[in-house]
Wavefront OBJ file of the C-alpha trace (Angstrom):
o trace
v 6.952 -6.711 28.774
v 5.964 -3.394 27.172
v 4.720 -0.892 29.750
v 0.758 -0.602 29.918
v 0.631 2.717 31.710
v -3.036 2.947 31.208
v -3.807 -0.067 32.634
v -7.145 0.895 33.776
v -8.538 0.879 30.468
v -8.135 -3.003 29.781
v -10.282 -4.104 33.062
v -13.254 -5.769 32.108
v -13.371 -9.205 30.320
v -12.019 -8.055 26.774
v -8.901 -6.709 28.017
v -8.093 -8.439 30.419
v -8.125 -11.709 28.509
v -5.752 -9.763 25.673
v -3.221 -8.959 28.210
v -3.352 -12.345 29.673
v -2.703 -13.454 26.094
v 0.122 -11.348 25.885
v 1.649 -12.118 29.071
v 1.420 -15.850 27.932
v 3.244 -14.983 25.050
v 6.026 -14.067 27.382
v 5.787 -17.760 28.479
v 3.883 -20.314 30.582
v 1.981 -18.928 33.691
v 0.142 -20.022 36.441
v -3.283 -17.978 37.459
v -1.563 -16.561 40.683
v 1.714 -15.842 38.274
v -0.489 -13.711 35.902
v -2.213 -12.043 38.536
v 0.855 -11.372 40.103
v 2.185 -9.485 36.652
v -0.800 -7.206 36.422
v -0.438 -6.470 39.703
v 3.116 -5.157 38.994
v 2.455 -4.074 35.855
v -0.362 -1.812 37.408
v 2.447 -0.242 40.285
v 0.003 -2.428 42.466
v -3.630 -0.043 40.984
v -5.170 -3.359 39.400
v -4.549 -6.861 40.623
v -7.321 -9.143 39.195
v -9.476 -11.869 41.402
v -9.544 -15.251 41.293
v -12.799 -14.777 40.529
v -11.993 -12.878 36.729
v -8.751 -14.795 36.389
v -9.445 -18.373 36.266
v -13.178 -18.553 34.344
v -11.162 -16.638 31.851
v -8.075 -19.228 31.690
v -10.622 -21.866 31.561
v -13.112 -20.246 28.833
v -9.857 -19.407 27.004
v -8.747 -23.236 26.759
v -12.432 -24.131 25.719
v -11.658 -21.599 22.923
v -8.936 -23.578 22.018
v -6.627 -19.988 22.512
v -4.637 -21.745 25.593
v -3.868 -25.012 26.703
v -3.281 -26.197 30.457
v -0.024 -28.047 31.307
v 0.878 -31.095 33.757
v 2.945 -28.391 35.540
v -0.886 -25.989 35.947
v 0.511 -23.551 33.308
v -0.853 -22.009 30.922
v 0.538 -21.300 27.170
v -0.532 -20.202 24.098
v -1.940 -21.857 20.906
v -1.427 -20.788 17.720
v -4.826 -19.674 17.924
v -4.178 -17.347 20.842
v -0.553 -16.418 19.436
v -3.316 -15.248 16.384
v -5.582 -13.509 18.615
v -3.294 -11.303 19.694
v -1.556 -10.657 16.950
v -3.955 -7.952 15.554
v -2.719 -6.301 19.068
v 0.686 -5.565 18.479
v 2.070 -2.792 17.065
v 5.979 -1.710 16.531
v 8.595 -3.294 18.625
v 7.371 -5.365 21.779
v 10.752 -5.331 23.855
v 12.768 -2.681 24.705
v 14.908 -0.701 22.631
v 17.972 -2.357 21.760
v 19.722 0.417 20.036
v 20.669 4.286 20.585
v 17.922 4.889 17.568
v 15.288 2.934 19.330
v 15.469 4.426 22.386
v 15.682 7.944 20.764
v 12.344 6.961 18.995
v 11.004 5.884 22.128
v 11.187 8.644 23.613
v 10.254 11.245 20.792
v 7.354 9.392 20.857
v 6.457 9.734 24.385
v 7.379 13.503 24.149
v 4.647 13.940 21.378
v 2.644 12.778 23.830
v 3.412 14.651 26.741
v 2.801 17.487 24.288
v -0.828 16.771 23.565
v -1.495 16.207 27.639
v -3.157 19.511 29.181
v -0.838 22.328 31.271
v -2.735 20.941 34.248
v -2.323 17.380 34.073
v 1.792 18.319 33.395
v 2.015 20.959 35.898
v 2.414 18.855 39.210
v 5.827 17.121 36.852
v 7.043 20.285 36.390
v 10.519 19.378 38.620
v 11.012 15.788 36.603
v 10.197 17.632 33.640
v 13.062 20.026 34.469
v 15.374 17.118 35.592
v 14.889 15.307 31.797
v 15.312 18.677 30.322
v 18.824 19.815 32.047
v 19.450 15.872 31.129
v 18.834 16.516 27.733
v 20.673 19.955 27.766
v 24.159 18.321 28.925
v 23.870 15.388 26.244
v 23.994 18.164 23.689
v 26.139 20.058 24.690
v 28.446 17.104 25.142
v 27.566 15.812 21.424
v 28.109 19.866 20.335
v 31.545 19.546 21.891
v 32.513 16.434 20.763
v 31.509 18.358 16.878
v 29.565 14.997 15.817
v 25.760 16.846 15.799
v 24.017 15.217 13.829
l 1 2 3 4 5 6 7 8 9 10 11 12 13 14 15 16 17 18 19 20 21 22 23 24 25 26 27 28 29 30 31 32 33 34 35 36 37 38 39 40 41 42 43 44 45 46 47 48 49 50 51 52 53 54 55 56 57 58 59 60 61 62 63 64 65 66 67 68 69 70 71 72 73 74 75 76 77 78 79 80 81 82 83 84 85 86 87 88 89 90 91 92 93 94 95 96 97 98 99 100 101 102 103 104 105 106 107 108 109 110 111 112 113 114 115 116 117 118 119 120 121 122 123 124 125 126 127 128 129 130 131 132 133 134 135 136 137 138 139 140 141 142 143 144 145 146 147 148
């Protein structure tokens, strides 16, 4: 599952029903299963009710996005595989290669970038961590003479 680090912004009924979707596309769930996952995928900051959870399994089979198993789960359509389709953008699982991951995290660095001194200041140790990190895989590429 790709990381939703601001998780806060899909509460309400739109987004949580498109990362229900894309948990289902995952595979089959249960209600408690999926509230379980955003409850993870939150670090424990979101876990949604019963209450938001089910009416929105339920409307979502009405809409002909999800059906209901024998077993209680829940999977996709092709009509919900559709739906959130228009959602997904680049690669969905991790990085499999040395080039994915090194685009992974140049992208994440252009965003640390555009974040505010403030709002970076209280990393300032990790930052220093990834940066001596990133200072010894250098130097051992620069002594290995394969720089790219």
């Amino acid at each position: 599952m790709r990381r939703f680090h601001r998780i806060g912004h899909l509460r309400g009924y739109g987004g949580l029903k498109i990362l229900v979707l894309h948990l289902l596309s995952e595979g089959p769930k249960n209600g408690a299963e999926l509230m379980d996952a955003i409850d993870v995928m939150s670090h424990g900051h979101w876990k949604p009710s019963p209450g938001s959870i089910y009416p929105l399994l339920s409307k979502a089979v009405e809409e002909n996005l999800l059906t209901k198993r024998e077993d209680r789960k829940y999977e996709l359509t092709d009509a919900g595989l559709e739906e959130i389709s228009m959602f997904k953008t680049g690669c969905t699982s991790n990085p499999d290669s040395i080039e994915g991951i090194l685009s992974e995290i140049d992208n994440n660095l252009s965003y640390l970038e555009d974040l505010s001194d403030d709002k970076l200041a209280p990393h300032s140790r990790l930052l220093q961590n990834i940066s001596q990190k990133i200072s010894r895989i250098n130097e051992t590429v620069k002594s290995t003479g394969k720089e790219a």
